[in-house]
C-alpha positions as CSV (number, residue, x, y, z in Angstrom):
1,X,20.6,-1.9,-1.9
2,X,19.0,1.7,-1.9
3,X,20.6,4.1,-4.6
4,X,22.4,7.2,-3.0
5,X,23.0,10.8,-3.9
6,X,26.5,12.2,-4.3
7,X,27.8,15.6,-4.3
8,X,31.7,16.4,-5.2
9,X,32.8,20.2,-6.1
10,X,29.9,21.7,-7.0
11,X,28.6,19.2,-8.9
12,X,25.0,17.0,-8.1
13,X,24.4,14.0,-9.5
14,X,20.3,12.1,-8.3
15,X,20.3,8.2,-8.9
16,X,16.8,7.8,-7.1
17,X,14.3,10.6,-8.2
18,X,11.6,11.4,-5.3
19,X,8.2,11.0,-6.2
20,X,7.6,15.1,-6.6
21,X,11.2,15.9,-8.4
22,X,14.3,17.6,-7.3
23,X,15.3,20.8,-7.9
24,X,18.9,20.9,-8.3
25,X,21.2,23.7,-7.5
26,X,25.3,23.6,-7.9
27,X,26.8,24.2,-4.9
28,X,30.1,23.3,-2.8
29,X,28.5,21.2,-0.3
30,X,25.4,19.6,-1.3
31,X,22.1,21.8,-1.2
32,X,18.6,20.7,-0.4
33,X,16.1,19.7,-2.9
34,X,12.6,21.0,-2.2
35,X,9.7,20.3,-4.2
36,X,6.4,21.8,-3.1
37,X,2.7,21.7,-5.6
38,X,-0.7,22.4,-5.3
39,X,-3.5,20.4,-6.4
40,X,-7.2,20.8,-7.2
41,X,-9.6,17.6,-8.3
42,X,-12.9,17.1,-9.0
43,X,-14.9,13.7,-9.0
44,X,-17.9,12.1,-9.2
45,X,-18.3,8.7,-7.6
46,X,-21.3,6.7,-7.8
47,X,-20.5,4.4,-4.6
48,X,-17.9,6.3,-2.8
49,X,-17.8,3.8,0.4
50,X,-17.8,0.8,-1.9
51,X,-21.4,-0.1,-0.2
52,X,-23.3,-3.3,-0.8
53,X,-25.6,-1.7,-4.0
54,X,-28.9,-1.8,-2.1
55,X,-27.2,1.1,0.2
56,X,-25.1,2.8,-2.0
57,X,-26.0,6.4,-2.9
58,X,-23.3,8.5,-5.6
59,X,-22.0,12.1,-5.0
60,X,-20.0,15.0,-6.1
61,X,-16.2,15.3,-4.4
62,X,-13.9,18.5,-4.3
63,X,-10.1,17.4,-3.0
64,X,-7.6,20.2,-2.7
65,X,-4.3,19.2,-1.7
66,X,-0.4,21.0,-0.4
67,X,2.0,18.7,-0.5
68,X,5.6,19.5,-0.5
69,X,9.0,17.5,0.0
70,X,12.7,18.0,1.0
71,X,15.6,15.8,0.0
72,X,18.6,16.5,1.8
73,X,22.1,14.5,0.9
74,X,24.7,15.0,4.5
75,X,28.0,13.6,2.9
76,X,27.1,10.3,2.1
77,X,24.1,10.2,4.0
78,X,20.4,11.1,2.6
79,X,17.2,12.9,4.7
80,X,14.2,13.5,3.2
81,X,11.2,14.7,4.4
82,X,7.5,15.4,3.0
83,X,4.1,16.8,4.2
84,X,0.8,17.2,2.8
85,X,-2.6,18.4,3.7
86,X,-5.7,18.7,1.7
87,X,-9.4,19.1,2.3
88,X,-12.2,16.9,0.4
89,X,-15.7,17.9,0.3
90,X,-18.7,15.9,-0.7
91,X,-21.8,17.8,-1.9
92,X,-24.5,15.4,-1.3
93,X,-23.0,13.7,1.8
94,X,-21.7,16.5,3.6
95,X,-21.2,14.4,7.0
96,X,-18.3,12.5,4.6
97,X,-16.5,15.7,4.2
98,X,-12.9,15.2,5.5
99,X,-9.7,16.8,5.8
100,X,-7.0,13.8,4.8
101,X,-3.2,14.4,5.3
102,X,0.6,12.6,5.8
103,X,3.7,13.6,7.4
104,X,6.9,11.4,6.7
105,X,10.7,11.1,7.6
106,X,13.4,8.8,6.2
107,X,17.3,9.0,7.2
108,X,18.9,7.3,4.5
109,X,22.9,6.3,6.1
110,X,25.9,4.7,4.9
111,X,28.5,3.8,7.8
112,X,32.1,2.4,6.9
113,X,33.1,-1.9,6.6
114,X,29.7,-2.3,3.6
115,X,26.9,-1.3,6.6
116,X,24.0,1.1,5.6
117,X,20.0,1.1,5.9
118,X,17.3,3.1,6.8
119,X,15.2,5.1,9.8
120,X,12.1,6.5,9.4
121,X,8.1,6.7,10.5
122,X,5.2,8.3,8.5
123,X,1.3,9.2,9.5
124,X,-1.6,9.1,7.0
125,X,-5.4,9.8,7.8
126,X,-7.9,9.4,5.0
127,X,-11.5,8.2,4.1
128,X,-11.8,4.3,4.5
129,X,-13.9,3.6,1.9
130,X,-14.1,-0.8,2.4
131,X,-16.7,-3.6,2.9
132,X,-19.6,-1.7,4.8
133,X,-23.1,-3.7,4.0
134,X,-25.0,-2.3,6.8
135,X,-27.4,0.7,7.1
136,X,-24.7,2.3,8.9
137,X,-22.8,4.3,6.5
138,X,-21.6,7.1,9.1
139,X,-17.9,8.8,8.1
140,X,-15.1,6.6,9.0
141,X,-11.8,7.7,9.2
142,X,-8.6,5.7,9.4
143,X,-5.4,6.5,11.1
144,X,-2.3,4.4,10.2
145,X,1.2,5.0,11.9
146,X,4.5,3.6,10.8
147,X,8.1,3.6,11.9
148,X,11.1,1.7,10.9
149,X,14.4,0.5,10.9
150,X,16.6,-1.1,8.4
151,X,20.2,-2.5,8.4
152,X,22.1,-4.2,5.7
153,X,26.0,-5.2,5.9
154,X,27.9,-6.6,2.8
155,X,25.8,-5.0,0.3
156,X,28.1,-5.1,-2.7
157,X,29.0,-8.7,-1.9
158,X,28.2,-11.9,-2.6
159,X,26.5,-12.6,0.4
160,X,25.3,-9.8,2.2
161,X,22.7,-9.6,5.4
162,X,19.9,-7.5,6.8
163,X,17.2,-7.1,9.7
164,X,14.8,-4.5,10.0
165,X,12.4,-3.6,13.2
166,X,9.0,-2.2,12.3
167,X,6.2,-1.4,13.9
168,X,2.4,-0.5,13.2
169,X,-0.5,1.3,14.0
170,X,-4.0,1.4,12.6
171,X,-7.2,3.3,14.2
172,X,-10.7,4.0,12.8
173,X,-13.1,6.9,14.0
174,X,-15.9,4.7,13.5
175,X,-17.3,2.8,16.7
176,X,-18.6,0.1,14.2
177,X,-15.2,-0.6,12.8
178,X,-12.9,0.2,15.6
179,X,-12.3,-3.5,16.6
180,X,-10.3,-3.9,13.4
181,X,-8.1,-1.5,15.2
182,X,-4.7,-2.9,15.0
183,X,-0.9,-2.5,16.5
184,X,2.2,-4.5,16.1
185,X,5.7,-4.8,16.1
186,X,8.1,-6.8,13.8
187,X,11.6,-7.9,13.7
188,X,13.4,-9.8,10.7
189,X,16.3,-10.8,9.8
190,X,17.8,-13.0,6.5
191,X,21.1,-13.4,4.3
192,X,20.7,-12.8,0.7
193,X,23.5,-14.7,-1.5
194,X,23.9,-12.9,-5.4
195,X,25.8,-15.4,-7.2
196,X,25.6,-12.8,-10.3
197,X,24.9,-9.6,-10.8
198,X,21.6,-10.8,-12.7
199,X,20.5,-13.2,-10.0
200,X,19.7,-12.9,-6.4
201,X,18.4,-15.6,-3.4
202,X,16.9,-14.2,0.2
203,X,15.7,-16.3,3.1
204,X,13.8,-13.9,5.9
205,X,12.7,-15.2,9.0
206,X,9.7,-12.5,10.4
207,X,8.5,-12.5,14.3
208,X,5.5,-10.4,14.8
209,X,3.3,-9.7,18.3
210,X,0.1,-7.8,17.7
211,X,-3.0,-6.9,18.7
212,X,-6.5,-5.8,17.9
213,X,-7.2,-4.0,21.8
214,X,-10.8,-3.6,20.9
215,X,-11.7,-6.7,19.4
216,X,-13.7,-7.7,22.5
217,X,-13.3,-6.4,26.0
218,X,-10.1,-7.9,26.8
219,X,-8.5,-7.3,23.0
220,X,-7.1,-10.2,20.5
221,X,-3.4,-10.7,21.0
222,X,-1.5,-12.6,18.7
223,X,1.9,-13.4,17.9
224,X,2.9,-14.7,14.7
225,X,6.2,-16.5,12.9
226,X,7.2,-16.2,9.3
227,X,10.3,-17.9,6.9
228,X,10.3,-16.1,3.5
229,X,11.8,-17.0,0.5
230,X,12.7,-14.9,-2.2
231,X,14.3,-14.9,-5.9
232,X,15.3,-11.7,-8.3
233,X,16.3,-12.5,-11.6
234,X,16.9,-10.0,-14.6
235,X,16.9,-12.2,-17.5
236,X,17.5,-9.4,-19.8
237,X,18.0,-6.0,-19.3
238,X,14.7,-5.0,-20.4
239,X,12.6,-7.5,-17.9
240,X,13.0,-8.3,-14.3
241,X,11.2,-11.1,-12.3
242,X,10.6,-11.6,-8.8
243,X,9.1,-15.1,-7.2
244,X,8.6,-15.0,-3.2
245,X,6.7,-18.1,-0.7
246,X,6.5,-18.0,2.7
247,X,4.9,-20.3,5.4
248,X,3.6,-18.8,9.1
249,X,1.6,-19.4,12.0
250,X,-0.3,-17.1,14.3
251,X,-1.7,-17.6,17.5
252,X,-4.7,-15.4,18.6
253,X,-5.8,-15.3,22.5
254,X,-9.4,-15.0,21.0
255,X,-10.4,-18.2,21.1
256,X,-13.1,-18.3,18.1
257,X,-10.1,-17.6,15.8
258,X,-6.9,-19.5,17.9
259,X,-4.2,-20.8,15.6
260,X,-3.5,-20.1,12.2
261,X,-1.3,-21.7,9.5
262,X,-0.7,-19.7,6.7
263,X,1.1,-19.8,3.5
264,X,1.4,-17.5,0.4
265,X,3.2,-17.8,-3.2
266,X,3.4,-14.7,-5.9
267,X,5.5,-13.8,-8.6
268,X,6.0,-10.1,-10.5
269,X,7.0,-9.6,-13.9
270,X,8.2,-6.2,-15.3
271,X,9.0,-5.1,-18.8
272,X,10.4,-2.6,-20.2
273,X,10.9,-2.9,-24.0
274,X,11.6,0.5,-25.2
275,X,11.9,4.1,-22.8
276,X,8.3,4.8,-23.9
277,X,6.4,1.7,-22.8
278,X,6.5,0.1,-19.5
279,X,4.0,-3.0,-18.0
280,X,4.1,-5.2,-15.2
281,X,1.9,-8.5,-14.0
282,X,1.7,-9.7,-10.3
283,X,-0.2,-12.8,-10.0
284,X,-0.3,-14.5,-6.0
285,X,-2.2,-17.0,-4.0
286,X,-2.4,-17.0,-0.2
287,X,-4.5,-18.4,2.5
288,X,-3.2,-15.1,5.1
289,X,-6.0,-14.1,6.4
290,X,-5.1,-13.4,9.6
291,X,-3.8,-10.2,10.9
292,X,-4.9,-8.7,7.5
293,X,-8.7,-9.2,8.2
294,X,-11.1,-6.8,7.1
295,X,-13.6,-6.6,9.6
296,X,-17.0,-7.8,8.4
297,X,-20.5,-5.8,9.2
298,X,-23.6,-8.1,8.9
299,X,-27.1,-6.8,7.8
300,X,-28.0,-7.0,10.9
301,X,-25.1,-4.8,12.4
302,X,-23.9,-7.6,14.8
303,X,-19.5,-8.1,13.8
304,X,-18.2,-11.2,13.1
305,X,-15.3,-11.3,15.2
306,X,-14.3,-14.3,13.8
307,X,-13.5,-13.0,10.2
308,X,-9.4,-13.4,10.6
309,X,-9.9,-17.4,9.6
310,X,-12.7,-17.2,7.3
311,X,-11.2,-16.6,4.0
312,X,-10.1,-19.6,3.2
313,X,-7.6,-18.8,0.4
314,X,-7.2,-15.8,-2.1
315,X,-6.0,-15.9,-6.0
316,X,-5.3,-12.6,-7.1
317,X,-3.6,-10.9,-10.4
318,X,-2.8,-7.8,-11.3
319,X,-1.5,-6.0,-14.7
320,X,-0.5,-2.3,-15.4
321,X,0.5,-0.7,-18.5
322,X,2.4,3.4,-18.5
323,X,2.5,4.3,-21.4
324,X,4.9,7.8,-22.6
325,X,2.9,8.9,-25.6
326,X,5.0,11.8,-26.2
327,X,7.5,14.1,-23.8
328,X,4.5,15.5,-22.0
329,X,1.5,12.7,-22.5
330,X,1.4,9.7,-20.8
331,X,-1.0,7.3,-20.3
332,X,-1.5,4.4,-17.3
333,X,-4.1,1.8,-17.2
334,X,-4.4,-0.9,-14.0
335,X,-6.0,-4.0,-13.7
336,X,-6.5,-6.2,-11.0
337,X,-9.0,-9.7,-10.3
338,X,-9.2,-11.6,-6.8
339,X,-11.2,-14.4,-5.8
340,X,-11.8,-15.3,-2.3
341,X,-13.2,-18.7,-0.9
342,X,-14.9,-18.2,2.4
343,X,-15.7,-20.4,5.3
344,X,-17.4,-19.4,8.5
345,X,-16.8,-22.8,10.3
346,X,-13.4,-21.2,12.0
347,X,-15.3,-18.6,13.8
348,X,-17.8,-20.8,14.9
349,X,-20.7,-20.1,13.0
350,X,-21.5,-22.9,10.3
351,X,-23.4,-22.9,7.3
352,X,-21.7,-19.9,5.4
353,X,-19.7,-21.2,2.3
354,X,-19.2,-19.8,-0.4
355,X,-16.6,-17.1,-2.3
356,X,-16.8,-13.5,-4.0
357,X,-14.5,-12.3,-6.9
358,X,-13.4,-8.9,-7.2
359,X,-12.0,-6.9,-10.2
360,X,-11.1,-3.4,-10.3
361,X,-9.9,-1.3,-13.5
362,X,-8.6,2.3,-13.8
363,X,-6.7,4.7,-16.5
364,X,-5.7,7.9,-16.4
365,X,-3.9,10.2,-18.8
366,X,-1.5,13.2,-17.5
367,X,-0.3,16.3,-19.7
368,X,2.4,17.9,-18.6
369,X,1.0,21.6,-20.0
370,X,3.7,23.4,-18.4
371,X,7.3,23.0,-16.3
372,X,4.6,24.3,-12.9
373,X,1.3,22.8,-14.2
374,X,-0.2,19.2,-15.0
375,X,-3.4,18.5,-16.0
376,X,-4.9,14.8,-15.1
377,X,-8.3,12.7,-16.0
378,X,-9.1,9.2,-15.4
379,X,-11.9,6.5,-14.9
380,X,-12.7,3.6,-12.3
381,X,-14.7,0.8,-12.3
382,X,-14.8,-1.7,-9.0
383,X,-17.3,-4.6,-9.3
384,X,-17.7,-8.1,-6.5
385,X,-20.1,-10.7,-7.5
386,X,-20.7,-13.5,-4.6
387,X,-21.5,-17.3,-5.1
388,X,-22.5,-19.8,-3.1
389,X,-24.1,-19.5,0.6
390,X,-21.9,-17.1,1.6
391,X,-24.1,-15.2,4.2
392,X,-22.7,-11.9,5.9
393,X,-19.0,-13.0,4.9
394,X,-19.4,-11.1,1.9
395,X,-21.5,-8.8,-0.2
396,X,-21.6,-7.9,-4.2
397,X,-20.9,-3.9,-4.9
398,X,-20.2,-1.8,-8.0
399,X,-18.7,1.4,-8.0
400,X,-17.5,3.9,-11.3
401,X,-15.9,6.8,-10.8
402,X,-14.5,10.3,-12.9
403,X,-11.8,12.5,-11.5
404,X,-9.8,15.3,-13.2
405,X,-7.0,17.2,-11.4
406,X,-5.1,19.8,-12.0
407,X,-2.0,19.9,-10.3
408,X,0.5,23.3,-9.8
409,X,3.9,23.3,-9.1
410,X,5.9,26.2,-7.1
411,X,8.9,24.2,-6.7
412,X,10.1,21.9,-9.6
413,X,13.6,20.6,-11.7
């Protein structure tokens, strides 16, 4: 159940904060919030594409960014809106040099009898920057479109119900990667039943049909069925846990990949012991490998079409720590670790075995110096060793990384 704006006789009260801030003025009928900064970051990163180490050369990156927002209440409906563009410039790899940006709507509406939901669609372009191990390290942009719908009825009962529609894009500017292009659309639909107001059940049943067009000649359709199930439980009011598992199956028309069964289990835990500190641990395991694939470049710059069923299972977890030092420091540190087992059998190439495991760490500290300025730093390492015979189905890569932004607002509470 989304949190909503209200606005009665002047008055404005925010229960959801946007991600930029709201700037709130007192009016009759409610006004529109608009938030609107300017950012400038500098970075150095010694593996920027997250090559395979032999190929991997570091370099100096400028990113200047515009980004600004509106949030719009109608009566007891919500609109906001937000656009940014931004230029980022590398010094020693000048072809990388790329002009990122995203454009996004969301029509947040209440309707009489307990209905409300959601309607929106957003675009993003940036710098894909994942698995290359080949020679060919040319610029590679990716596109990825999104639009949605979302329903819910009952939503302050016990047992309430929702669906949703969705559907997906993805494109790459790179003619080695553009058979990992990908489009779908999904529907859902499920009951959730809150017995209290501490404890919630959901059951979601997912139908997706998809394709990769340019996987071969004639594409890779697939369709795929999901049953979800979830539980929410705050066993305090300073912690919150959520456990999901789900069971699918997806059928591909390429026949080197065919039929799928997949599964996947996680479970998030968030605390929040005092206003100052707040952390949160994910941990999941999951053999969906399918329409997720990341599409595999061999030494030899021949693609293993075949990738979607050889990862064999995933374990991942994940921490992160924010802490508010003072009114205007704060500092946030991530971690996350995930092992893969791989298995080219599926695709029908045997002899590759083996796994890789993956760990990435970041912190960052912002100042707030000013109401209109922020001033940010932080640090990243990404590392993946492999083991076994795992052949081109994986490849070890380390990357570290500096940035430092500073950030000005023109529009802010």
């Amino acid at each position: 159940m989304s949190l909503r704006k209200t606005c009665r006789g002047g008055t404005l009260t925010s229960l959801r904060a946007t991600a930029l801030g709201l700037l709130v003025i007192a009016a009759p009928e409610c006004a529109a919030d608009v938030s609107v900064s300017v950012s400038q970051a500098a970075a150095y990163d010694t593996n920027p594409l997250l090559q395979a180490n032999e190929f991997a050369s570091g370099d100096w990156i400028s990113t200047s960014r515009l980004r600004a927002q509106l949030d719009q209440p109608i009566g007891r409906q919500r609109f906001t809106a937000y656009a940014d563009a931004g230029h980022q410039e590398f010094f020693r790899r000048g072809d990388l040099t790329n002009n990122p940006y995203g454009v996004g709507a969301d029509w947040d509406w209440s309707a009489a009898n307990l209905w409300e939901g959601e309607l929106g669609g957003d675009h993003q372009r940036q710098l894909f920057r994942f698995a290359q191990q080949s020679t060919d390290s040319n610029r590679n942009l990716e596109d990825v479109s999104r639009a949605w719908f979302r329903v819910r009825k009952g939503v302050v009962t016990k047992l309430s119900f929702e669906a949703a529609a969705t559907a997906f894009r993805r494109d790459f500017s790179s003619a080695t990667f553009s058979a990992n292009g990908q489009k779908y659309v999904a529907g859902e639909g499920g009951l959730r039943f809150q017995p209290s107001p501490d404890l919630s059940l959901r059951t979601l049943f997912r139908y997706t049909r998809g394709a990769y067009p340019e996987r071969t000649e004639s594409g890779d359709d697939y369709t795929r069925r999901d049953i979800e199930l979830g539980v929410n439980w705050q066993p305090s009011g300073a912690s919150s846990i959520k456990a999901r598992a789900s069971i699918g199956q997806e059928d591909h028309s390429l026949e080197t990949i065919g039929s799928l069964n997949v599964w996947a289990a996680g479970l998030d835990w968030n605390w929040k012991p005092s206003g100052k500190l707040d952390f949160g641990l994910s941990v999941g395991r999951d053999s969906d490998a399918g329409s997720a694939t990341v599409l595999v470049v061999t030494p030899e710059g021949g693609l293993d079409l075949g990738n979607a069923g050889n990862i064999r299972v995933t374990t991942s977890a994940s921490a992160k720590l924010v802490w508010a030092a003072t009114g205007k420091i704060s500092v946030t540190s991530r971690v996350r670790v995930s092992d893969r087992s791989l298995d080219s059998s599926r695709s029908g190439v045997l002899g590759s075995k083996g796994s890789d495991l993956s760990s990435e760490v970041d912190i960052g500290v912002l100042y707030r110096v000013a109401r209109s300025l922020d001033l940010s730093c932080g640090m990243a390492f990404d590392h993946r060793s492999t083991s076994g015979n795992a052949g081109a189905l994986t490849f070890g890569y380390d990357g570290k990384s500096g940035q430092c932004t500073a950030a000005f607002w023109i529009a802010r509470p």
